[in-house]
C-alpha positions as CSV (number, residue, x, y, z in Angstrom):
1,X,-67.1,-59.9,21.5
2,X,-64.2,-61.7,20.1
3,X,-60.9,-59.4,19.4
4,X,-59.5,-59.0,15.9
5,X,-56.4,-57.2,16.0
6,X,-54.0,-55.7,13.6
7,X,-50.2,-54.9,13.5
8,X,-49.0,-51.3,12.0
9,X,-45.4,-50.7,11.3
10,X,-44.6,-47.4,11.4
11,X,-42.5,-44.9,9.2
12,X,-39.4,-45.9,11.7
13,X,-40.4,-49.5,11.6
14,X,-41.7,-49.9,14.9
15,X,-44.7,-52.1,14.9
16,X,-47.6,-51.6,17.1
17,X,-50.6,-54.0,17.7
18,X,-54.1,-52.5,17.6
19,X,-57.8,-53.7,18.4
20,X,-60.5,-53.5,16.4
21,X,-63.6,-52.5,17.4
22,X,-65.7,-52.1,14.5
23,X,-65.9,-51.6,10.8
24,X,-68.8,-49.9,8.8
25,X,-70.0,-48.1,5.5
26,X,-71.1,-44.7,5.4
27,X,-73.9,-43.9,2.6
28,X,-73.0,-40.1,3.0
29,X,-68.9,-40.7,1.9
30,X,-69.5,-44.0,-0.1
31,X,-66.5,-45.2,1.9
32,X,-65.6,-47.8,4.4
33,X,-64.5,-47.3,7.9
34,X,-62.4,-48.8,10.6
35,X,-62.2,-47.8,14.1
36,X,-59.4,-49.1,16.3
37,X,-58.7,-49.1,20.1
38,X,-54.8,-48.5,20.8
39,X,-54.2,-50.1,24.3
40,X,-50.8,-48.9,24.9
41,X,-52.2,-45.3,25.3
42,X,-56.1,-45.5,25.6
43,X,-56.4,-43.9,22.3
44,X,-59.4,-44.5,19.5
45,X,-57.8,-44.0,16.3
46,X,-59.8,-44.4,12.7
47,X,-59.2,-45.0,9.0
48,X,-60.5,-45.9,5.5
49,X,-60.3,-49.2,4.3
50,X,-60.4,-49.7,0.5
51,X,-61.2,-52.8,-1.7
52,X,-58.1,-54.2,-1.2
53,X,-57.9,-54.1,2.7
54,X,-55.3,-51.5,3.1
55,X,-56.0,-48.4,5.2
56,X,-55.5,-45.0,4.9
57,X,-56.1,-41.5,6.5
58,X,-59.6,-39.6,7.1
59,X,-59.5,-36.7,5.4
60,X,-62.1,-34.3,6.7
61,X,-63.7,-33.0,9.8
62,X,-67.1,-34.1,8.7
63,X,-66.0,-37.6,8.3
64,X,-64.1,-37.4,11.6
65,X,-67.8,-36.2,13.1
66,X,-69.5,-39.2,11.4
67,X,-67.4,-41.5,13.1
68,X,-67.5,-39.7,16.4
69,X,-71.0,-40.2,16.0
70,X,-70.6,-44.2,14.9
71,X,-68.5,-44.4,18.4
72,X,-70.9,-42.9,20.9
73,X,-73.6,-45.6,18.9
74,X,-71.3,-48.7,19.5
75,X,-70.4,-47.9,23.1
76,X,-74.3,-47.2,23.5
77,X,-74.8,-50.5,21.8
78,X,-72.4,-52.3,23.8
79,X,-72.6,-50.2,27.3
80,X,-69.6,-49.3,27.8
């Protein structure tokens, strides 16, 4: 598995480098998803891309339990 990352820059300016794991489309949101692994903490954070490649907030708990779903498959997939 190769490793694309991305760098965020905070509201203070910090920047912070995170891992991507995976990307996908959900038919039930008509939206595009990315979930990232933040290695400085161990954390799995997630977001909605848009056309234009820029990412923004979740905004519901059923999305949230779509992509909790969407995790448990890709560690499944990739045992882990």
């Amino acid at each position: 598995m190769g490793e694309e990352k991305i760098v965020f820059v905070d509201e203070n300016g910090s920047e912070f480098e995170l891992q991507i794991l995976f990307t996908y489309h959900s038919e039930n949101f008509n939206k595009n998803y990315v979930v990232f692994f933040n290695q400085d903490n161990d954390e799995l954070l997630a977001g909605v891309i848009d056309e234009n490649g820029n990412v923004s907030d979740v905004e519901t708990d059923e999305e949230y339990d779509e992509i909790d779903k969407q995790i448990d498959l890709y560690y499944e997939e990739n045992d882990q």
